[in-house]
C-alpha positions as CSV (number, residue, x, y, z in Angstrom):
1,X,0.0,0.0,0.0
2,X,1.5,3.4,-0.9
3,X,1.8,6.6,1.3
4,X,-1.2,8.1,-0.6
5,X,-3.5,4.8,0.0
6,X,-3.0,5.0,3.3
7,X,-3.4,8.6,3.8
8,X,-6.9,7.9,1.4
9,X,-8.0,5.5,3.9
10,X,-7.5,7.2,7.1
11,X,-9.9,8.2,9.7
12,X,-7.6,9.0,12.6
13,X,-9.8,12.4,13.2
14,X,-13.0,10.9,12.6
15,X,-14.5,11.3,16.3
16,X,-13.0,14.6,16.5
17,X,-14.9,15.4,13.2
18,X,-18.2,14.0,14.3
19,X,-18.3,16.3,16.8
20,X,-17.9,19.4,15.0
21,X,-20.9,21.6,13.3
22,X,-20.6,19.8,10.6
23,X,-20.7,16.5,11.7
24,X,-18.9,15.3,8.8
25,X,-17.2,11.7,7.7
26,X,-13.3,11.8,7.1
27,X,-12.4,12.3,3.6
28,X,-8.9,13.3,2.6
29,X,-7.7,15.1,-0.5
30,X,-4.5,13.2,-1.5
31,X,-2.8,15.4,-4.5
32,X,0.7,14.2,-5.3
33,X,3.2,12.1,-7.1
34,X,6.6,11.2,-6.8
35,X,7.9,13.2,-9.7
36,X,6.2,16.7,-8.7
37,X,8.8,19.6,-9.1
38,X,6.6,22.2,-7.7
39,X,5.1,22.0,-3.8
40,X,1.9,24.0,-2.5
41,X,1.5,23.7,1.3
42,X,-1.5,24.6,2.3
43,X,-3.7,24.9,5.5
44,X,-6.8,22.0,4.8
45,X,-9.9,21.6,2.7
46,X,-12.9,23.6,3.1
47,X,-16.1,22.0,2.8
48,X,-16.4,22.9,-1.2
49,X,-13.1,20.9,-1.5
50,X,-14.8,18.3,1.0
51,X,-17.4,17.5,-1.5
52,X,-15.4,17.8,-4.5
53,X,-12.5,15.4,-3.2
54,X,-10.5,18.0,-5.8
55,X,-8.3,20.8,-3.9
56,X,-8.9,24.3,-3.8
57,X,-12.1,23.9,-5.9
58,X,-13.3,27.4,-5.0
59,X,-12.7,31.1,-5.3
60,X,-9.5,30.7,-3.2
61,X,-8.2,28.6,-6.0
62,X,-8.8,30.6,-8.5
63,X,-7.4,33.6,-6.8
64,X,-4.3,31.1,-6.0
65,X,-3.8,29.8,-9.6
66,X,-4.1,33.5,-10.7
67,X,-0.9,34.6,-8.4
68,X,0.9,32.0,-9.4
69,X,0.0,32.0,-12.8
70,X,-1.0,27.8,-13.7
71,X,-4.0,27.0,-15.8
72,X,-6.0,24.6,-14.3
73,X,-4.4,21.7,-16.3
74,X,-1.1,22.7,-14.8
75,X,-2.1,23.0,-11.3
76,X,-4.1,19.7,-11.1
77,X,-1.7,18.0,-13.0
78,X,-0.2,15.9,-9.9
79,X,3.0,14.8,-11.8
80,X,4.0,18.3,-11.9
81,X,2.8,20.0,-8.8
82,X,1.8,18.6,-5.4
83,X,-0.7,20.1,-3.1
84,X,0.2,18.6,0.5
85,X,-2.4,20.8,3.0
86,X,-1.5,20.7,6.7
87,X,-4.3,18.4,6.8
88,X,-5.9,16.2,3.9
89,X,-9.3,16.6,5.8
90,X,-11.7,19.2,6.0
91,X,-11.5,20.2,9.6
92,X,-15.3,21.3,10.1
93,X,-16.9,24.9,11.8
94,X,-17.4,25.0,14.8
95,X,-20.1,26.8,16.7
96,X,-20.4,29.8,15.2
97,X,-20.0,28.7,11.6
98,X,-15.9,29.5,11.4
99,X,-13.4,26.9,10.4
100,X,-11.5,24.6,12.6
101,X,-7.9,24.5,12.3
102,X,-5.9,21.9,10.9
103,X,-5.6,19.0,13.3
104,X,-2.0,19.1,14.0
105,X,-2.1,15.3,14.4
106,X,-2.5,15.0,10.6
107,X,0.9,16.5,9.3
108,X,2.5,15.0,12.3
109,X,1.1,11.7,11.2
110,X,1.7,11.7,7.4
111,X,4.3,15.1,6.5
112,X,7.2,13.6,7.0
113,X,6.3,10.8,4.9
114,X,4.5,12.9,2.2
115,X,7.7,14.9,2.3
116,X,10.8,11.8,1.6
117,X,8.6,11.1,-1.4
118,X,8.5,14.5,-3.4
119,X,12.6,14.2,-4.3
120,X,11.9,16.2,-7.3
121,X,10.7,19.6,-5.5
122,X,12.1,22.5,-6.5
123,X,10.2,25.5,-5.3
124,X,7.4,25.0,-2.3
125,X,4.7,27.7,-2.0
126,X,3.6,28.4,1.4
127,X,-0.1,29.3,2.0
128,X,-1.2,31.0,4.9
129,X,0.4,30.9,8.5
130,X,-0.2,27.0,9.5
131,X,1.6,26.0,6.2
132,X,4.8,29.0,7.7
133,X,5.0,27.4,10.6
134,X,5.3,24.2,10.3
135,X,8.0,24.6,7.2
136,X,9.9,27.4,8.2
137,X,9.5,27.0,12.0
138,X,11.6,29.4,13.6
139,X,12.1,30.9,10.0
140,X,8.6,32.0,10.3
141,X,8.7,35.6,11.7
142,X,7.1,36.0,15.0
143,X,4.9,39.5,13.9
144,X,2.7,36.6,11.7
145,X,1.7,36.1,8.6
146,X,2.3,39.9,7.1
147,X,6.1,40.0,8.4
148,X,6.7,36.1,7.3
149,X,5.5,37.0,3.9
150,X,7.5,40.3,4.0
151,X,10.6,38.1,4.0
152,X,10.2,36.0,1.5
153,X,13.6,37.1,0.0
154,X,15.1,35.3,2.6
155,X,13.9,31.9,1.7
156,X,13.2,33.1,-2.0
157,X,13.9,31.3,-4.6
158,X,13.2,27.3,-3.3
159,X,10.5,28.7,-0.8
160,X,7.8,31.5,-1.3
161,X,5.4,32.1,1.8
162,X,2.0,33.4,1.0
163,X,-1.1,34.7,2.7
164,X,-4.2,32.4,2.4
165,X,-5.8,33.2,-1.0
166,X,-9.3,33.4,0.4
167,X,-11.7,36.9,-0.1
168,X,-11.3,37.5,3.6
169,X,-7.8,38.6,2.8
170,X,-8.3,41.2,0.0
171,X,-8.4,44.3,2.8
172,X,-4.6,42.4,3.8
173,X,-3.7,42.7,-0.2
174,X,-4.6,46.3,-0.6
175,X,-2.7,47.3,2.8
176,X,0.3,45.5,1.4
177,X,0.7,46.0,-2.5
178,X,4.4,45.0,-2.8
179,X,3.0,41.8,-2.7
180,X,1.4,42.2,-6.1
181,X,3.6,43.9,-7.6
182,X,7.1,42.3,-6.2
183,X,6.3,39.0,-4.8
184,X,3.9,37.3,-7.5
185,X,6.2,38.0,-10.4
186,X,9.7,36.7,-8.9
187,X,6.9,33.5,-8.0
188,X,5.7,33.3,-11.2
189,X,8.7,33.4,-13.1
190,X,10.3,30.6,-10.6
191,X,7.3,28.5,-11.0
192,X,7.5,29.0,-14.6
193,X,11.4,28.4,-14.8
194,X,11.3,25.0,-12.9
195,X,7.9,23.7,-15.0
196,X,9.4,24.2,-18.2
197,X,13.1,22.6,-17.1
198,X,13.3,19.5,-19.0
């Protein structure tokens, strides 16, 4: 059985999940392959991705593929880019209709795993603080998201940190527009530099 069976068939959180709001059955989104040169790290599946087993299959992935510049066919293709979340399962809401966050015992479970079998990556895109944190540890600046992000020269160009893509972020995108105009274009020509190697 390989890494990504496994990962398919587990229900490690599904007590904690039946508990939430939601209420919701395990089901991990397992995007990757062995030969993937390009890494997204992101946080875990909402519930859109949740019922489309298919990541970031809503607005957040659009506004994702758009920074980074990938069609569709490029950023689903798993041979050339994995999409390893902090956690393969949506996490639930809780109460109040807000998301969970990533059940820590997920990456500590399969990440280090996941990880010895993507030998090919060349650049890793970071999304959103979880995703900073556990990759950069203390390389993740302590002022948060805004000042990890700030610094991406400094892990720039195998690593790129990035705020989560979702629309409650577009007030962070106009209060910070060197990330526009400075970040996404050293990103997309990295991303397009190491897809169209060989």
């Amino acid at each position: 059985m390989t890494v990504t069976d496994e990962i398919s068939a587990c229900r490690l959180c599904a007590g904690d999940f039946a508990r939430t709001a939601t209420a919701h059955e395990p089901r991990p989104v397992v995007w990757f392959r062995p030969a993937a040169r390009v890494l997204i790290a992101g946080q875990a599946p909402g519930a859109r991705v949740h019922a489309s087993g298919r990541p970031f299959t809503d607005p957040s992935g659009d506004r994702l593929r758009d920074w980074l510049g990938l069609d569709e066919a490029d950023f689903y293709d798993r041979d050339r880019v994995a999409i390893v979340p902090m956690a393969f399962c949506f996490p639930g809401y809780d109460a109040k209709g807000a998301d969970l966050p990533p059940p820590r015992r997920c990456a500590e479970t399969w990440h280090g795993r996941v990880m010895a079998g993507l030998p090919e990556v060349r650049v890793t895109f970071l999304v959103g603080g979880y995703a900073h944190r556990w990759h950069l540890g203390s390389g993740a600046a302590k002022g948060g998201v805004t000042e990890t992000v700030a610094g991406w020269r400094d892990h720039a160009p195998r690593v790129f940190p990035l705020p989560h893509p979702s629309w409650r972020n577009i007030g962070w995108l106009k209060r910070n527009p060197w990330f526009e105009a400075e970040l996404l274009p050293a990103a997309r020509a990295r991303i397009s530099e190491v897809l169209d190697d060989g």
